[in-house]
N, C-alpha and C positions, 0 to 999 in steps of 0.2 A: 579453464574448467569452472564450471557454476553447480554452483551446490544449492540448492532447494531445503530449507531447515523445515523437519517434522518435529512439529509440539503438539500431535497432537488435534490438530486441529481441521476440520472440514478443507476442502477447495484442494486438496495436495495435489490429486490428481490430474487433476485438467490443466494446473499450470507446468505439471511436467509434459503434458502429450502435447502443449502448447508448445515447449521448447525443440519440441521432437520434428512439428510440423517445420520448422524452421531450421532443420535440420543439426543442431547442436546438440550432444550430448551434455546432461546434465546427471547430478546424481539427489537421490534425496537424504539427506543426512539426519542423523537422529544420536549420534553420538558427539557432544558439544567437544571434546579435545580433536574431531577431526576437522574444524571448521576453518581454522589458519591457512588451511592447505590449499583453498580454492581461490581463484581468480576473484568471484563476485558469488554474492548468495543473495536469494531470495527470501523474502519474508512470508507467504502467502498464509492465509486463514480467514475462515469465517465462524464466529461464534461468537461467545462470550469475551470483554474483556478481560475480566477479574480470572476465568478457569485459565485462559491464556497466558498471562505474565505468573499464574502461580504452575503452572505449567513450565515455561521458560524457567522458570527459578530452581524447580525442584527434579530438572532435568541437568543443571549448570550451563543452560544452552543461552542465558541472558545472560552473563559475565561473555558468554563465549562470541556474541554477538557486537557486547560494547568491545572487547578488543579488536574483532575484525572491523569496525568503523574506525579505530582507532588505528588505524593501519593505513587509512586512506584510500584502501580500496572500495568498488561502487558495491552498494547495497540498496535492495527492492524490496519495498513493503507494498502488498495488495490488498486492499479493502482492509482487513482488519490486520493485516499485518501492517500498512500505513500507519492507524490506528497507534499503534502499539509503541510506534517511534517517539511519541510526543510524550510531555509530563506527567500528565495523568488522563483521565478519564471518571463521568460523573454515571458512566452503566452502572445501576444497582449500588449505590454508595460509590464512593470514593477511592478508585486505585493506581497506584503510582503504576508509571509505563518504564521505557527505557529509557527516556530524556535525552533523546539523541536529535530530539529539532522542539525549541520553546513554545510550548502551547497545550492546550485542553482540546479536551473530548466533551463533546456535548451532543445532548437529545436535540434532535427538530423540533423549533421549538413553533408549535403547530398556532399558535397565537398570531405568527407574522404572519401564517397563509392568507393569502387573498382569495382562495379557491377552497375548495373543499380536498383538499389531497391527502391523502393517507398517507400513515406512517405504518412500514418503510416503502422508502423510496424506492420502486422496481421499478426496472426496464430500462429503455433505451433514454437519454438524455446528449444535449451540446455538451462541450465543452467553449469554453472561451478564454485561446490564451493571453495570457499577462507580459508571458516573458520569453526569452529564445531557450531551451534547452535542449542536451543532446538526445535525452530521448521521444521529442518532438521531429527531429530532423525527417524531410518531408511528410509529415502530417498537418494537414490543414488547419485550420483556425475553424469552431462551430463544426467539429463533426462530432457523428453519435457515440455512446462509447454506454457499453453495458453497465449497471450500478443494483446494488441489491446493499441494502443499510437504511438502521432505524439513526444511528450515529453522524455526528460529521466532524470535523477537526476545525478550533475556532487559532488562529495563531498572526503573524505579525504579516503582513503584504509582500515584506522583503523575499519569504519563503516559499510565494503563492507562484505558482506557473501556469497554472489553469484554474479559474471559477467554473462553477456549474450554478445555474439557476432552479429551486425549485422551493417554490413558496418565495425564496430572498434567495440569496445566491452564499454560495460558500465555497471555502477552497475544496476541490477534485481533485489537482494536481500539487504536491510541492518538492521542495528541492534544496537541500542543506548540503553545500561543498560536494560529495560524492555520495551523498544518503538523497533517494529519491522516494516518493509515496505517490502512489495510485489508488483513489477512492474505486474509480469503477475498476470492473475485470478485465485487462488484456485480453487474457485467455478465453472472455468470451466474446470479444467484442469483434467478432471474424477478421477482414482483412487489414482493418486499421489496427486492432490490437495486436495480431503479428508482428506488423511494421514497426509497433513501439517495441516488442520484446525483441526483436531484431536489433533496434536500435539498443539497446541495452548489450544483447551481444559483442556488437562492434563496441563497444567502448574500451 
């Protein structure tokens, strides 16, 4: 059973009708003493960092979080729920995350572009993987995958499973023992992003 955590936070929606398309029941959870209970949970959100983890804190839904990673079950962060898993984050001052894979948050930093691109980064984008992981299992290498973020996650290579290129490239994908993070959206990236949240399924 997959539990989907609400803090709160934009995107709930669509990544539950995503789990539905693929035929899994899932639930969305919002009460952090019931989160033990499920197989694998979802991180999904779009917003702010800082309303997010004070969100998560003043919910008891970020204790509830670092124990089920601490359990070794798999756990999903999407866009800003990725976000969320790492140190800190430099959105609007400085705020600690969950610290559940080594690394920062940081702005595009619009300086490296070679083009004129705007911040944030929308729409469709490659991915380019690094590494084998279970929730790649058959998904191509360079296909497109939805992305909507002013942010990106700066962290160590060993963690990286996919780069995205835009202005310089940054890590999309990464991957900490049974803790995964997806920059772009599954749930909107139609038939590929299925076959990832399938994959996450099966696991």
């Amino acid at each position: 059973m997959i539990g989907i955590v609400d803090y709160n936070m934009g995107n709930l929606r669509s990544v539950y009708n995503a789990f539905e398309k693929n035929g899994e029941k899932v639930d969305i959870v919002k009460d952090a003493s019931k989160l033990k209970a499920y197989d694998k949970i979802v991180l999904p959100g779009v917003g702010a960092f800082g309303d997010a983890m004070k969100s998560l804190e003043e919910t008891s839904m970020k204790d509830a979080i670092l124990d089920f990673s601490a359990s070794g079950k798999p756990l999903l962060g999407i866009c800003l729920g990725m976000q969320l898993l790492f140190d800190k984050s430099y959105e609007f001052g400085e705020t600690k995350g969950l610290g559940l894979i080594p690394g920062d948050v940081v702005k595009f930093d619009i300086a490296k572009f070679k083009t004129r691109l705007k911040v944030p980064h929308m729409g469709w984008n490659e991915i380019f993987i690094q590494k084998k992981s279970p929730l790649l299992k058959s998904i191509d290498d360079e296909i497109y995958l939805y992305f909507v973020h002013s942010f990106h996650v700066a962290c160590e290579q060993k963690y990286v499973v996919a780069n995205t290129n835009y202005g310089y490239t940054f890590p999309s994908i990464v991957q900490k023992d049974s803790i995964f993070g997806f920059q772009p959206h599954p749930e909107k990236s139609h038939d590929n992003g299925l076959k990832i949240l399938k994959n996450f399924i099966e696991l």
